[in-house]
C-alpha positions in Angstrom: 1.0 -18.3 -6.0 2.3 -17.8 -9.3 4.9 -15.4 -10.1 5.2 -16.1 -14.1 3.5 -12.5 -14.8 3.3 -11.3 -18.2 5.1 -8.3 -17.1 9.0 -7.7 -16.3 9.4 -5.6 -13.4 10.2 -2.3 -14.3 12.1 -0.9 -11.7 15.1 -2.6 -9.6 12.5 -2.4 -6.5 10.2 -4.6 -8.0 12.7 -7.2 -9.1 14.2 -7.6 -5.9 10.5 -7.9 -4.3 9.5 -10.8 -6.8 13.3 -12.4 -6.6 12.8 -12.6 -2.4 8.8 -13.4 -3.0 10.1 -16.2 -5.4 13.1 -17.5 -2.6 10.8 -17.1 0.4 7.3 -18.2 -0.5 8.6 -20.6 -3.4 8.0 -21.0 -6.9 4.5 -21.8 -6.6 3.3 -21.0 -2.6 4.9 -24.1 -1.6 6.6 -22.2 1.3 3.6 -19.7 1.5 2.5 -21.0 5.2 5.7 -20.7 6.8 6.0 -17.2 5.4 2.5 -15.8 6.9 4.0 -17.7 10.4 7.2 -15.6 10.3 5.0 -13.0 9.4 2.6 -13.4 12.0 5.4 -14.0 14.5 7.0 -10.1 13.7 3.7 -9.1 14.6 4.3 -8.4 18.6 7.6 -6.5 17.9 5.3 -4.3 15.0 2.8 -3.6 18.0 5.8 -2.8 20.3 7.2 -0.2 18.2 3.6 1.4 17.5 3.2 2.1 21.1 5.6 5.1 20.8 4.3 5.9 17.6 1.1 6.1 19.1 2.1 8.5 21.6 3.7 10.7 19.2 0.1 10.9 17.5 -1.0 12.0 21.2 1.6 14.2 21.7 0.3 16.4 17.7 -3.2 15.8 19.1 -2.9 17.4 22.3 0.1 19.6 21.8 -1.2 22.6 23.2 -1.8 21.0 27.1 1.4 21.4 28.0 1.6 17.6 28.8 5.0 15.2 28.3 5.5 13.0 25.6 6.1 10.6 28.3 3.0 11.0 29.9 1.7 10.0 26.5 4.0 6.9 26.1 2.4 6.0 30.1 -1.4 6.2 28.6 -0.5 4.6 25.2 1.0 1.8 27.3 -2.4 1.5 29.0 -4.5 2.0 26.3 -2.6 -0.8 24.4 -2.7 -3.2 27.0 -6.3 -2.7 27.6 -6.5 -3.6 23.7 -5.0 -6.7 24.2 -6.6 -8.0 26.6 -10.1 -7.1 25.3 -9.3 -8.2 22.2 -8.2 -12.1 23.5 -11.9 -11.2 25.8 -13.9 -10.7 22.5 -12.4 -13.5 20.6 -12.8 -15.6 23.3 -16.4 -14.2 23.6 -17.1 -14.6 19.8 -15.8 -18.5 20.3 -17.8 -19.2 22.9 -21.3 -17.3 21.7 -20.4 -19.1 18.4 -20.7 -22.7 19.6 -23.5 -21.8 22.1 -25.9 -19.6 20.2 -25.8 -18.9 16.3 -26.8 -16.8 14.0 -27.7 -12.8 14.6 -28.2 -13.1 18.4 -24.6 -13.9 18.9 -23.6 -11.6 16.1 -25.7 -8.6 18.1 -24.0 -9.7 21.3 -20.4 -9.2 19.7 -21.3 -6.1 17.9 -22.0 -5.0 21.3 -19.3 -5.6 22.7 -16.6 -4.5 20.2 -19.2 -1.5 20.9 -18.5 -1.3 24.4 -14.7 -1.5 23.7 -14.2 1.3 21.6 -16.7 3.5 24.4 -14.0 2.3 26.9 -11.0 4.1 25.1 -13.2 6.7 24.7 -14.6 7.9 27.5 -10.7 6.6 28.8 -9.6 9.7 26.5 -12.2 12.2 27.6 -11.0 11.7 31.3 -7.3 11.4 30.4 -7.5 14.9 28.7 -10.1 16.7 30.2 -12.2 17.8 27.0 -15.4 18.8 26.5 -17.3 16.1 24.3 -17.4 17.6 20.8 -13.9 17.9 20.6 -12.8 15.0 22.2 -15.1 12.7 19.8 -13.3 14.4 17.0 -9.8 13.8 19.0 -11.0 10.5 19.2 -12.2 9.7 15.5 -9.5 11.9 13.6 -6.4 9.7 15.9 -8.2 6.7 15.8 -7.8 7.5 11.8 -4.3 8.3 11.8 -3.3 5.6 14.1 -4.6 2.6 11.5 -2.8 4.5 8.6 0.1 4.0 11.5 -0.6 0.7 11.8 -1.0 -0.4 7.9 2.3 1.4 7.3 3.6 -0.8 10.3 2.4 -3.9 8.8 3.5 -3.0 5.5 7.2 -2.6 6.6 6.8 -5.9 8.7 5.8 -7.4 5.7 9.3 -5.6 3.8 11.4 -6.6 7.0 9.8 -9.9 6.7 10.9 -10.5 3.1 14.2 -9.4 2.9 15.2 -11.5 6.5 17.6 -14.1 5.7 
């Protein structure tokens, strides 16, 4: 990483970004690996502070059911933990199919089930919230869509947080 850009920073914002990039990655990416480790460990406390934001993208989605935002925090809890744990399974899966069998068999085999994942959380939303199936595949797309722009927002400010920590 080189920060000797032919440009000055034109606003106060970007200085202070390329003055903490400079004192926390180094001159030249000399410190770049322990960055993305810090990085990568504020990652768990991101995902804890989605869950709620999660919900609250429940809560718009199904605000005229009458149903808690708690009730929503409850399933987003679920929902999330499900993700982790299917998400170590996949890996783990993708390791293993990997070293046993290459190429596109094992590439069919994980596309399946990263397949079979995301019907789980959906067919999990469908009973949750008692829908009929057109709208609840909408329900399903239009929040899965919000909830990454959630999550890259997330991950952008972990990335801020990250940078300006001492």
């Amino acid at each position: 990483m080189d920060f000797s850009s032919a440009t000055n920073p034109s606003t106060p914002f970007e200085s202070w970004i390329e003055r903490r990039a400079k004192q926390k990655i180094g001159e030249h990416g000399t410190n770049f690996e322990l960055f993305i480790k810090t990085l990568v460990s504020n990652l768990p406390y991101m995902m804890l502070c989605c869950i709620p934001l999660f919900a609250v993208v429940l809560k718009i989605l199904y605000v005229r059911r009458g149903i808690f935002y708690i009730d929503h925090l409850i399933y987003a809890l679920h929902i999330h933990s499900f993700a982790y744990i299917a998400t170590i399974l996949i890996i783990l899966a993708t390791i293993g199919l990997n070293r046993a069998v290459s190429g596109a068999f094992a590439g069919w085999i994980i596309a399946i089930l990263w397949l079979m994942f995301a019907a789980q959380i959906f067919l999990s939303i469908r009973r949750i919230y008692r829908q009929g199936w057109l709208i609840s595949i909408f329900k399903f797309l239009f929040g899965g869509f919000v909830y990454v722009m959630v999550l890259a927002v997330a991950l952008a400010a972990t990335f801020f947080v990250t940078l300006a920590m001492p």
